[in-house]
N, CA and C atoms as a LAMMPS dump frame, in Angstrom:
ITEM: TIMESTEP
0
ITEM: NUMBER OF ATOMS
567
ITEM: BOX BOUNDS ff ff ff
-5.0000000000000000e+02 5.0000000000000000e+02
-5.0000000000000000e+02 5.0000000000000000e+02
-5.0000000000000000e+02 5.0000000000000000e+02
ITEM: ATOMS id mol type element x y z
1 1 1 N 0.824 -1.191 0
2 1 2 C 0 0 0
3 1 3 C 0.863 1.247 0
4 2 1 N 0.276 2.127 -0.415
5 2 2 C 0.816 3.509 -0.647
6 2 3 C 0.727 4.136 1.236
7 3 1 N 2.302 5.07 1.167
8 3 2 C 2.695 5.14 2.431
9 3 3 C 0.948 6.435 3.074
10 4 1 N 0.776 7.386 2.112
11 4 2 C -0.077 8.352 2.191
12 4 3 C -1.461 7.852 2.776
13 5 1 N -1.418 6.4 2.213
14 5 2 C -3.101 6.048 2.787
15 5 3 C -2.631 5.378 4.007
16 6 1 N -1.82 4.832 4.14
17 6 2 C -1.278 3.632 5.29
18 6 3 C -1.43 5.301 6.706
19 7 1 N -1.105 6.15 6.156
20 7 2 C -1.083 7.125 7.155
21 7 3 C -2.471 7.736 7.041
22 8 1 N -3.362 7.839 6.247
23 8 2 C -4.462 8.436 6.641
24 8 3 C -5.057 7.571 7.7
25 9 1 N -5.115 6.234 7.307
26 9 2 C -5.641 5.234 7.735
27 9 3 C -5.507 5.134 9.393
28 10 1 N -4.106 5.455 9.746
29 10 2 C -3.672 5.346 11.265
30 10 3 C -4.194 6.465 11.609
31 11 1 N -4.059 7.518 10.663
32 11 2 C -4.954 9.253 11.409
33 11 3 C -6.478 9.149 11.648
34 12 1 N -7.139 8.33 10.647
35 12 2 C -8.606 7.59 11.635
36 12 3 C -8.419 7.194 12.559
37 13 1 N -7.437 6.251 13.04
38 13 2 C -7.399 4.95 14.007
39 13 3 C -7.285 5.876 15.136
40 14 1 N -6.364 6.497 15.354
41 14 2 C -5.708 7.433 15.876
42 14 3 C -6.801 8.423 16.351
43 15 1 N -7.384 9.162 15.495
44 15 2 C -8.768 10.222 16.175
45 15 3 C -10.221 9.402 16.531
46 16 1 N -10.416 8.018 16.083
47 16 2 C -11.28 7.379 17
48 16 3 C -10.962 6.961 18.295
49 17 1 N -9.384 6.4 18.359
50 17 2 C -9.251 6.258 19.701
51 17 3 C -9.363 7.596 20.704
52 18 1 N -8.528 8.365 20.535
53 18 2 C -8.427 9.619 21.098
54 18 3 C -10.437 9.653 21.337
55 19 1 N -11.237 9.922 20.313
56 19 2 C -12.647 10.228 20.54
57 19 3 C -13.272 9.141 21.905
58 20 1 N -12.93 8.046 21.852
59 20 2 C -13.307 7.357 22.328
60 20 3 C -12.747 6.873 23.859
61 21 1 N -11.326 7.61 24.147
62 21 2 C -10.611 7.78 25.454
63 21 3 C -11.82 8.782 26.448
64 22 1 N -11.988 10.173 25.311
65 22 2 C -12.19 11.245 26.001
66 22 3 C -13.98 11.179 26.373
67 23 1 N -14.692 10.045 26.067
68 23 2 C -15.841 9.424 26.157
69 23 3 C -16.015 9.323 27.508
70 24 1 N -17.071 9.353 28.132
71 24 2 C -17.838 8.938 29.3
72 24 3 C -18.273 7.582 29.251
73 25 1 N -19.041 7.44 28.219
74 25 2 C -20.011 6.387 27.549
75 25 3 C -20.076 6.797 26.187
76 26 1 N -19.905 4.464 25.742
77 26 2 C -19.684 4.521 24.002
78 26 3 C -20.627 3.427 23.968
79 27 1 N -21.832 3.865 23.371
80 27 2 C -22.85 2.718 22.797
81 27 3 C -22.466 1.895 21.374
82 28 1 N -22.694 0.813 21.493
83 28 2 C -22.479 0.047 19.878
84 28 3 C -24.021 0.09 19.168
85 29 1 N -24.119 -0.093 18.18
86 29 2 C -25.3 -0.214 17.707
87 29 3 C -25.453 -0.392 16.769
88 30 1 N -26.082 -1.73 15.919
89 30 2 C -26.38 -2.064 14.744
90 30 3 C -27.595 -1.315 14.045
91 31 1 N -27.491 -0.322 13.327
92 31 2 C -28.753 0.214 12.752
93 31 3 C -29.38 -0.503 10.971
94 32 1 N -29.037 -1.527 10.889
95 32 2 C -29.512 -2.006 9.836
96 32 3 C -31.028 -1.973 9.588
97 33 1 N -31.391 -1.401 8.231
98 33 2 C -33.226 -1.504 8.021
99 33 3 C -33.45 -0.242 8.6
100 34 1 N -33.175 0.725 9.612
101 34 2 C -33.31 2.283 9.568
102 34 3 C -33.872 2.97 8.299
103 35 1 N -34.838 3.456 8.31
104 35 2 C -34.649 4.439 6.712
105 35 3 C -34.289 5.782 7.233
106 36 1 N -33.889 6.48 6.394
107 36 2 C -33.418 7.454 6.492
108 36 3 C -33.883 8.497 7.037
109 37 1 N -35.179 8.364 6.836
110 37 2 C -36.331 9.482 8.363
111 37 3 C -35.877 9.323 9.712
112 38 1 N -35.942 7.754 10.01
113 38 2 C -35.65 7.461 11.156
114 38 3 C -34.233 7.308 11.631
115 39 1 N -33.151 7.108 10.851
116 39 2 C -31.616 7.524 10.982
117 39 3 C -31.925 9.183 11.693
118 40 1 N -32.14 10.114 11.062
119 40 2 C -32.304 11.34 10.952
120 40 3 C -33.152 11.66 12.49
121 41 1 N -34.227 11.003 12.63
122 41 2 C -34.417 11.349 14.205
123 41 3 C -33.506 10.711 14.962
124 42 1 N -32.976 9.67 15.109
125 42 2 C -32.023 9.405 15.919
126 42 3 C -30.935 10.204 16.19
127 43 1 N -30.734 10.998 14.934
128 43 2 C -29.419 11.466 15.208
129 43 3 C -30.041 13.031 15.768
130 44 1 N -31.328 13.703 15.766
131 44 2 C -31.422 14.539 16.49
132 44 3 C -31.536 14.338 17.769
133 45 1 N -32.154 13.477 18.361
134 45 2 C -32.346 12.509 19.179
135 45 3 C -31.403 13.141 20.217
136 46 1 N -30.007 12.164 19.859
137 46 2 C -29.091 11.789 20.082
138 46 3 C -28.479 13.375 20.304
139 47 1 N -28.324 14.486 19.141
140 47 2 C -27.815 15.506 19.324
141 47 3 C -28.301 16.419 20.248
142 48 1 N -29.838 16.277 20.782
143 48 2 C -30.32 16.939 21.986
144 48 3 C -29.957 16.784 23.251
145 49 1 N -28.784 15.357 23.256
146 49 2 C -28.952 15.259 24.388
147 49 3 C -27.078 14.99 24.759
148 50 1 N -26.432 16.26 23.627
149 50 2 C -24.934 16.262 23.381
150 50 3 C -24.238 15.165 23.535
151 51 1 N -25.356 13.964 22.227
152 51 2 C -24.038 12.909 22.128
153 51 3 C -23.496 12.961 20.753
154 52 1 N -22.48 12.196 20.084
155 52 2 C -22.012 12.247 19.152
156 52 3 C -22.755 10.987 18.655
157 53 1 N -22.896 10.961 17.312
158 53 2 C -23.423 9.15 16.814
159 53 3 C -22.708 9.509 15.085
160 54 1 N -21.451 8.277 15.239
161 54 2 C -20.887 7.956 13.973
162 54 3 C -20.771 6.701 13.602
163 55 1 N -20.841 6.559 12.278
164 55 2 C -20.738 5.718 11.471
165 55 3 C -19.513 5.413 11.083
166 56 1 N -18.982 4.428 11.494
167 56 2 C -17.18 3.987 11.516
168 56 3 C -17.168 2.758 10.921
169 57 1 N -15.887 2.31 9.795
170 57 2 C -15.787 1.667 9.311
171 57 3 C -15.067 0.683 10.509
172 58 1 N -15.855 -1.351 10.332
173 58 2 C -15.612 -2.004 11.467
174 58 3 C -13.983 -2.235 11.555
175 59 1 N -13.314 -1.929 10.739
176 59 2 C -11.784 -2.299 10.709
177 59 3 C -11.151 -0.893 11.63
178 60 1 N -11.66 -0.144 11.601
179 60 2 C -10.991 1.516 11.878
180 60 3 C -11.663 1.158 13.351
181 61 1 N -12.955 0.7 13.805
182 61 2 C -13.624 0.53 14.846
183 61 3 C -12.439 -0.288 15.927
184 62 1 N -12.342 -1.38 15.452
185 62 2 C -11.575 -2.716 15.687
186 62 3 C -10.548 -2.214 16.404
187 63 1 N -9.221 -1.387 14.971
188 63 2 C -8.205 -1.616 15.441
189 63 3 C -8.257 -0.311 16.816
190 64 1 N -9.141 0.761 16.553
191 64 2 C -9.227 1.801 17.77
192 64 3 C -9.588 1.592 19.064
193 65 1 N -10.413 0.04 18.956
194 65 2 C -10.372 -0.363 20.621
195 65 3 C -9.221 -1.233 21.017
196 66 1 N -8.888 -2.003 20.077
197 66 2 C -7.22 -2.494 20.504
198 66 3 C -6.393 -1.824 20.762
199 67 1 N -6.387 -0.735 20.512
200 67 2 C -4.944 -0.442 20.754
201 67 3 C -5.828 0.649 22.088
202 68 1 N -7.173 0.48 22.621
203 68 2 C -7.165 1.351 24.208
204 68 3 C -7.381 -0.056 25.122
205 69 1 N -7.269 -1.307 24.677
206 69 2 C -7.11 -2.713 25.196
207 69 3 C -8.996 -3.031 25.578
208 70 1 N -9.825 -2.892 24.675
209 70 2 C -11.206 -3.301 24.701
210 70 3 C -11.293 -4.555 23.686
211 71 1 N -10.552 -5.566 24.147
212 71 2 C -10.228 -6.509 22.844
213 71 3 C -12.048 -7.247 22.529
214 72 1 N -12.531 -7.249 23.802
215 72 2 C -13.915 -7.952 23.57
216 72 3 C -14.993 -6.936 23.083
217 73 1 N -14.554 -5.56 22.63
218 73 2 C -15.529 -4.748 22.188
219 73 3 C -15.31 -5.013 20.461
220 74 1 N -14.028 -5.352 20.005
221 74 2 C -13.936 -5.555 18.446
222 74 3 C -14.088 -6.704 18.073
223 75 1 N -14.982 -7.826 18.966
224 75 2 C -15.478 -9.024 18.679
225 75 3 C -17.003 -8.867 18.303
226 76 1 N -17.486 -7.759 18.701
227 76 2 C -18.923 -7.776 18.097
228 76 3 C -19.234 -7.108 16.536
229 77 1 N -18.012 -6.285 16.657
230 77 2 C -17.749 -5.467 14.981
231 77 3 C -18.206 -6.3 13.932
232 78 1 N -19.463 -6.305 13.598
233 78 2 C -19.837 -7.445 12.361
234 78 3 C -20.861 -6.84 12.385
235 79 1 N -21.276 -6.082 10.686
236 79 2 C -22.739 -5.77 10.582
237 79 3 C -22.424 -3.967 10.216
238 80 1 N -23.905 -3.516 9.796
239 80 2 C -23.277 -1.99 9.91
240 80 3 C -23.647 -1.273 11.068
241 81 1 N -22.45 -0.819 11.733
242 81 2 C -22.4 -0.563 12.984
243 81 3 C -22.35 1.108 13.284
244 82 1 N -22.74 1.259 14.557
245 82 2 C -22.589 3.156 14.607
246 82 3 C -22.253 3.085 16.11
247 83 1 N -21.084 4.616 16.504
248 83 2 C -20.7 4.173 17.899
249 83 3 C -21.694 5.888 18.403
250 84 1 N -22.234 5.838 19.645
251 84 2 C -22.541 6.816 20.573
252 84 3 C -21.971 7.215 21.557
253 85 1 N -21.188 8.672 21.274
254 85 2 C -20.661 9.102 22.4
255 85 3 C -20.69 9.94 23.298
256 86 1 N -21.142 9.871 24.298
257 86 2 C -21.604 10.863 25.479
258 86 3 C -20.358 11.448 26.668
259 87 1 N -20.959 12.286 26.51
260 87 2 C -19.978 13.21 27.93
261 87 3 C -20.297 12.596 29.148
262 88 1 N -22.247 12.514 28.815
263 88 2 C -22.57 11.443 30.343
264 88 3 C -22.851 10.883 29.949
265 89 1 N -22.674 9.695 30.998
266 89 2 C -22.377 8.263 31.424
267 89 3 C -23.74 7.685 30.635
268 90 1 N -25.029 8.308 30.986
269 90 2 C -25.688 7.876 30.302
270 90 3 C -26.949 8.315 29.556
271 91 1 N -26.645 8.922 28.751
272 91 2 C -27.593 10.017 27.77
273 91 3 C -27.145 8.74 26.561
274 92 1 N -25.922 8.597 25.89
275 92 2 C -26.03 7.406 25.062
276 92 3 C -27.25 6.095 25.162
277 93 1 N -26.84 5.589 26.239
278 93 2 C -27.747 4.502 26.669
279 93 3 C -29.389 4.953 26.751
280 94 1 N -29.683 5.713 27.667
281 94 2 C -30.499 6.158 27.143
282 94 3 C -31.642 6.878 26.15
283 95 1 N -31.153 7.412 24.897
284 95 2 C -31.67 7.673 24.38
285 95 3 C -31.709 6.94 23.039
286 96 1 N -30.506 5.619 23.323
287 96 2 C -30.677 4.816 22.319
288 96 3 C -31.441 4.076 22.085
289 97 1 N -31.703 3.653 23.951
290 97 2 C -32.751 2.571 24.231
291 97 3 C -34.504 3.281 24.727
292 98 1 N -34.57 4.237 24.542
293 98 2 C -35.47 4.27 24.377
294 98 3 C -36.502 4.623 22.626
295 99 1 N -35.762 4.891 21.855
296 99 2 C -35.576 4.895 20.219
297 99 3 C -35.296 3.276 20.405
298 100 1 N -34.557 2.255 20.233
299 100 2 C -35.2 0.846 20.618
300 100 3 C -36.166 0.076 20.317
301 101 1 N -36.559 1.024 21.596
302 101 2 C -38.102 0.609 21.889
303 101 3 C -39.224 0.443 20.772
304 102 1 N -39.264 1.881 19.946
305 102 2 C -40.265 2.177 19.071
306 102 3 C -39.951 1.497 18.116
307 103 1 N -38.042 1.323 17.559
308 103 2 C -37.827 0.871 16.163
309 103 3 C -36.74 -0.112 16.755
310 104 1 N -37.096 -1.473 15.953
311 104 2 C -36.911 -2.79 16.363
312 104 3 C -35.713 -2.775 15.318
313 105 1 N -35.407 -2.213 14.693
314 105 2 C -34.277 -2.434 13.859
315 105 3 C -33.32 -1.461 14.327
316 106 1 N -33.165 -1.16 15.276
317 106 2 C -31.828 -0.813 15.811
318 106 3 C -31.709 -1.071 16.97
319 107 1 N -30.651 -1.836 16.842
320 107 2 C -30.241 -3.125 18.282
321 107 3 C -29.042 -2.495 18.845
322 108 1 N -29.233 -2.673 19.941
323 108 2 C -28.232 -2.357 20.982
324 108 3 C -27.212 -3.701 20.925
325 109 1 N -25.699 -3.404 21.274
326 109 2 C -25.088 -4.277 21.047
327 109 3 C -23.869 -4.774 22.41
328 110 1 N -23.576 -3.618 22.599
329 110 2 C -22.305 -3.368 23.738
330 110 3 C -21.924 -2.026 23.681
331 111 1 N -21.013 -1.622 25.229
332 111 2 C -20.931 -0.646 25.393
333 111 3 C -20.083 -0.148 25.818
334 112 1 N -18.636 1.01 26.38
335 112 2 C -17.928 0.705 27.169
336 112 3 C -18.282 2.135 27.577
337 113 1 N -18.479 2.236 29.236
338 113 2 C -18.955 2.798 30.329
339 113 3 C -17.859 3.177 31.418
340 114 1 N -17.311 4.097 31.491
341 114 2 C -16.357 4.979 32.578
342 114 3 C -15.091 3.997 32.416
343 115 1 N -14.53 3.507 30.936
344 115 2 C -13.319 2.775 30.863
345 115 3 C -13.974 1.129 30.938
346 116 1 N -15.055 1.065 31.159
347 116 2 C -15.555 -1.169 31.644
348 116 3 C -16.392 -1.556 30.197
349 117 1 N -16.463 -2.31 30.034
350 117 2 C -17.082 -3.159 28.66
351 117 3 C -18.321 -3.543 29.681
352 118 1 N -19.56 -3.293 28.801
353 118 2 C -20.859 -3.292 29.287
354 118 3 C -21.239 -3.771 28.271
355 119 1 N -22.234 -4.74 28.591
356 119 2 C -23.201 -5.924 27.182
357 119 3 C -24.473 -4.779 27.268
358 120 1 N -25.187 -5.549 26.41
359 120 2 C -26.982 -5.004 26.077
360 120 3 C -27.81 -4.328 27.456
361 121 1 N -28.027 -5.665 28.298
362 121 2 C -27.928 -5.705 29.069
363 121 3 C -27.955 -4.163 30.245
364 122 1 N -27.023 -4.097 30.411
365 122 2 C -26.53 -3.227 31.067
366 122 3 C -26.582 -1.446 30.878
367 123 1 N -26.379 -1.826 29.362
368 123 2 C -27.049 -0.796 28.536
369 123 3 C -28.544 -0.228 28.952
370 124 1 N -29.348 -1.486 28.678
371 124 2 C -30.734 -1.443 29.461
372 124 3 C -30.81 -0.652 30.618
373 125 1 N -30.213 -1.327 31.808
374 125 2 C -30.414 -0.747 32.985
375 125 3 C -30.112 1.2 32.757
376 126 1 N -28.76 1.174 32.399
377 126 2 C -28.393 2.621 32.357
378 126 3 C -29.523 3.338 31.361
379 127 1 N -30.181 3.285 31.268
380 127 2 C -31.151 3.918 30.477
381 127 3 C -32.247 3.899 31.311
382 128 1 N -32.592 3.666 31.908
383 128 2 C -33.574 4.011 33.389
384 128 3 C -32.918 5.046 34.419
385 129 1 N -31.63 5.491 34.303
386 129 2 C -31.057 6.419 35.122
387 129 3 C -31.678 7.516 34.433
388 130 1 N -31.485 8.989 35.131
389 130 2 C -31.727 10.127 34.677
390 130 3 C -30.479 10.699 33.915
391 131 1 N -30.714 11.731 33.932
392 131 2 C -29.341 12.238 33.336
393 131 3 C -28.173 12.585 34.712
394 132 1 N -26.989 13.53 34.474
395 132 2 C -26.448 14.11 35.423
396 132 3 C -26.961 14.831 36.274
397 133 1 N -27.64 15.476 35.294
398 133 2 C -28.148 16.696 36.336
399 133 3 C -29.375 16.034 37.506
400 134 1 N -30.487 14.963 36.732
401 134 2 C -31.337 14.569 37.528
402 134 3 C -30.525 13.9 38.165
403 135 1 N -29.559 13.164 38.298
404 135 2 C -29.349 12.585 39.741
405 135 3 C -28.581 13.199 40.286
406 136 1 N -28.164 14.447 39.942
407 136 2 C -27.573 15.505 40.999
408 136 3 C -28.754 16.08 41.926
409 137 1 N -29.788 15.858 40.988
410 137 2 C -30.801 16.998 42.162
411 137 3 C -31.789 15.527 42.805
412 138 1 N -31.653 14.156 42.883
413 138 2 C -31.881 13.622 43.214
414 138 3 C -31.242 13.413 44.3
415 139 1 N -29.89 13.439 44.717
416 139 2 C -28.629 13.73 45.719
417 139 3 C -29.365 14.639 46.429
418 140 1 N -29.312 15.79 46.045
419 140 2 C -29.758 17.11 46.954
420 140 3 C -30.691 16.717 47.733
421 141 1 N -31.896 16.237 47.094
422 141 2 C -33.246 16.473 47.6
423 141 3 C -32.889 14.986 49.361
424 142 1 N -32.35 13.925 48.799
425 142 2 C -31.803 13.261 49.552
426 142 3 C -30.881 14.073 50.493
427 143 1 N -30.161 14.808 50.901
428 143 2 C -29.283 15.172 51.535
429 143 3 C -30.16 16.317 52.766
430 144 1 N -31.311 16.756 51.661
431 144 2 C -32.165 17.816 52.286
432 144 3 C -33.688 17.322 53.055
433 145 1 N -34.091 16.474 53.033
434 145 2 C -34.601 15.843 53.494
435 145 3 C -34.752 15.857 55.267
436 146 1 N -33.54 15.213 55.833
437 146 2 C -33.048 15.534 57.149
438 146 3 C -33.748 16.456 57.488
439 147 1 N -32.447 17.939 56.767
440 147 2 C -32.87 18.849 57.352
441 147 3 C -34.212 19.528 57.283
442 148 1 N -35.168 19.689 56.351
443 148 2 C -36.255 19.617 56.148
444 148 3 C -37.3 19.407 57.215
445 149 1 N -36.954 18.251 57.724
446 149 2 C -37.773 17.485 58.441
447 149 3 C -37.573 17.879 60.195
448 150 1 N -36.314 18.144 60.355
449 150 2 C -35.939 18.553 61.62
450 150 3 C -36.963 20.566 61.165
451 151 1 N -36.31 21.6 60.153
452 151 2 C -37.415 22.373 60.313
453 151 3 C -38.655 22.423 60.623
454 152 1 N -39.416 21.5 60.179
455 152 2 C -40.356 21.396 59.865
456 152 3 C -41.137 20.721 61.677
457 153 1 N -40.008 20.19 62.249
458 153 2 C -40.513 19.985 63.758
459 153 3 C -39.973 20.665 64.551
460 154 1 N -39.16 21.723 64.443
461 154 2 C -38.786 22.86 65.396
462 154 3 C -40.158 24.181 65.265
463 155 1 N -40.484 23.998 63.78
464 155 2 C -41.639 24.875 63.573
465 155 3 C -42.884 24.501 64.25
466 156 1 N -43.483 22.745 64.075
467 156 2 C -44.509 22.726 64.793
468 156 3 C -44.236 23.047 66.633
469 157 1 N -43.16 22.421 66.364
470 157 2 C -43.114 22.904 68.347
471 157 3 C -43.182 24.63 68.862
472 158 1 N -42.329 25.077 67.951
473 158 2 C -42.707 27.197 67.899
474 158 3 C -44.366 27.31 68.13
475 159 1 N -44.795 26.908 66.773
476 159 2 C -46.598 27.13 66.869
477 159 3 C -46.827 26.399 68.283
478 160 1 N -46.646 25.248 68.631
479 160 2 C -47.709 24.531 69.211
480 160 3 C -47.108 25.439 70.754
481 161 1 N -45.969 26.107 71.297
482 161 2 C -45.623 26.414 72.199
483 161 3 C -46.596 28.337 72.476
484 162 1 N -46.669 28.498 71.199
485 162 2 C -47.402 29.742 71.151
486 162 3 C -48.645 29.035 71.272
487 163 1 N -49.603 28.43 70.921
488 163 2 C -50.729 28.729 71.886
489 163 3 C -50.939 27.766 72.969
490 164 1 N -50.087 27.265 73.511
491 164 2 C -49.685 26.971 75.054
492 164 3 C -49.931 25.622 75.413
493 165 1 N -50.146 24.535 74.058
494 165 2 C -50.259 23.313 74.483
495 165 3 C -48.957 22.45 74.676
496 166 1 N -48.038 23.052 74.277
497 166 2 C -46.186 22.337 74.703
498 166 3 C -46.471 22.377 75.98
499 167 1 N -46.809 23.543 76.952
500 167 2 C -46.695 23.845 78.636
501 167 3 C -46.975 22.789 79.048
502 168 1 N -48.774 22.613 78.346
503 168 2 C -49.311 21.556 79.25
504 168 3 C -48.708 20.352 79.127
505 169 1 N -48.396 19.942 78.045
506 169 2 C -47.686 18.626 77.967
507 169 3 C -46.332 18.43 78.149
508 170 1 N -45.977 19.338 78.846
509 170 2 C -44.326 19.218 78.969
510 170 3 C -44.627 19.084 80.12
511 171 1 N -45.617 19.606 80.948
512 171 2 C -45.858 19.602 82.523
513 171 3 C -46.217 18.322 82.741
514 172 1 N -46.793 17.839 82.466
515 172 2 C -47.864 16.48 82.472
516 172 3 C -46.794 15.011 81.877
517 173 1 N -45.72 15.665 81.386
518 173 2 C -44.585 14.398 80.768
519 173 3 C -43.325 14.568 81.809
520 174 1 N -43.222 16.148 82.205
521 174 2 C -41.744 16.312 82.508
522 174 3 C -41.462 15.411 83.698
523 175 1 N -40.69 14.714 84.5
524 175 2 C -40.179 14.189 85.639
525 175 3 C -39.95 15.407 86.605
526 176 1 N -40.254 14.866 88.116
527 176 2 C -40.072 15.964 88.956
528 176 3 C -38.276 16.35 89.219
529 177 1 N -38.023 17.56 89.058
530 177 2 C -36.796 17.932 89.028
531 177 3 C -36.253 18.196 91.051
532 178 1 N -35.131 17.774 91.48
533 178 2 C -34.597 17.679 92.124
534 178 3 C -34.963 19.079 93.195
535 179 1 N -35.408 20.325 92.878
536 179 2 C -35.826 21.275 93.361
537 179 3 C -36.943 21.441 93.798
538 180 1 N -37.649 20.43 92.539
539 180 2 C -39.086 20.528 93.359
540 180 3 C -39.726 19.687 94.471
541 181 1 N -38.759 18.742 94.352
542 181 2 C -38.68 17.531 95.284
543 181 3 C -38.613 18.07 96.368
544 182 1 N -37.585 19.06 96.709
545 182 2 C -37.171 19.174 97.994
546 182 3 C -38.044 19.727 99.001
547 183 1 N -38.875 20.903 97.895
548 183 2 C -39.673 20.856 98.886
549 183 3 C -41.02 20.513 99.894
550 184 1 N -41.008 19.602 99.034
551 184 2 C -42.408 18.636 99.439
552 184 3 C -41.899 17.665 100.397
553 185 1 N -40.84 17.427 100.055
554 185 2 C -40.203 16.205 101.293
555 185 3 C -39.865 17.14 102.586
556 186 1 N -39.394 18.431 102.513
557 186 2 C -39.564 19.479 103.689
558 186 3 C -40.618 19.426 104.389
559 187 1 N -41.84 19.323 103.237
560 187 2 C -43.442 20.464 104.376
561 187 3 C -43.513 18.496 104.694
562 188 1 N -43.566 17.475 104.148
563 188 2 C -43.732 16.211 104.916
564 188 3 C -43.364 15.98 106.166
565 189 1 N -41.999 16.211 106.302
566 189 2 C -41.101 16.289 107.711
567 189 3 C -42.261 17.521 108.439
């Protein structure tokens, strides 16, 4: 082969790996039988929710996960294949699998997820997560909760002490304190 293509060739290999280092999450996906309407929503789909979705030749695919050591991700390379790449972890997965759902001709295949090789499978699950942001504010609301709840009973005790039913029941619960004792055991004597 001519030295010029032997080098374009590695300058693919070369900017898929690099694409695919700097990945969060990389969906596989066989889109065979797609027509071109539905290619076309996928890929807005997909672009709403800042992922990348390319169409890579399986040899350029192959040798770009070998050489980041995903040797069992260039065993599924068979078929015409497209990779999804997300910043988060799981906007790929998700929005592949739920497009899926509606169109049976694009199969989920494998995946590799924060550096780990992830099957179908798994794919699945991560597509029931929210995005970043929802499980950031899913965190919060968890974290706030507590405190919430402790407000929310310092307040009823404020009210309930303003119109004077804490007194009575603090009187009627409290244990007799050491002062008041004393002097009843006095007027006894």
């Amino acid at each position: 082969m001519n030295k010029d293509v032997l080098a374009q060739k590695e300058a693919k290999v070369n900017a898929l790996a690099e694409k695919m280092e700097a990945a969060s999450s990389i969906v596989l996906v066989e889109y065979r039988g797609l027509t071109v309407a539905e290619a076309t929503e996928l890929r807005r789909n997909l672009r709403a929710e800042d992922v990348d979705f390319e169409v890579c030749k399986n040899a350029v695919s192959r040798r770009a996960a070998e050489k980041l050591g995903y040797d069992d991700f260039s065993k599924v390379l068979v078929g015409p294949n497209a990779l999804a790449f997300g910043k988060d972890p799981v906007a790929p997965a998700r929005v592949l699998a739920k497009f899926a759902k509606d169109h049976e001709k694009l199969a989920l295949k494998t995946g590799i997820v924060d550096g780990k090789m992830v099957d179908e499978d798994v794919i699945k699950q991560l597509s029931a997560l929210p995005n970043k942001e929802g499980m950031l504010a899913r965190f919060a609301s968890t974290l706030n909760a507590p405190v919430i709840k402790f407000a929310m009973t310092v307040k009823a005790l404020a009210e309930a002490k303003e119109n004077g039913t804490v007194k009575e029941a603090a009187a009627e619960d409290a244990p007799a304190t050491p002062a008041e004792e004393a002097p009843a055991e006095a007027a006894a004597e």
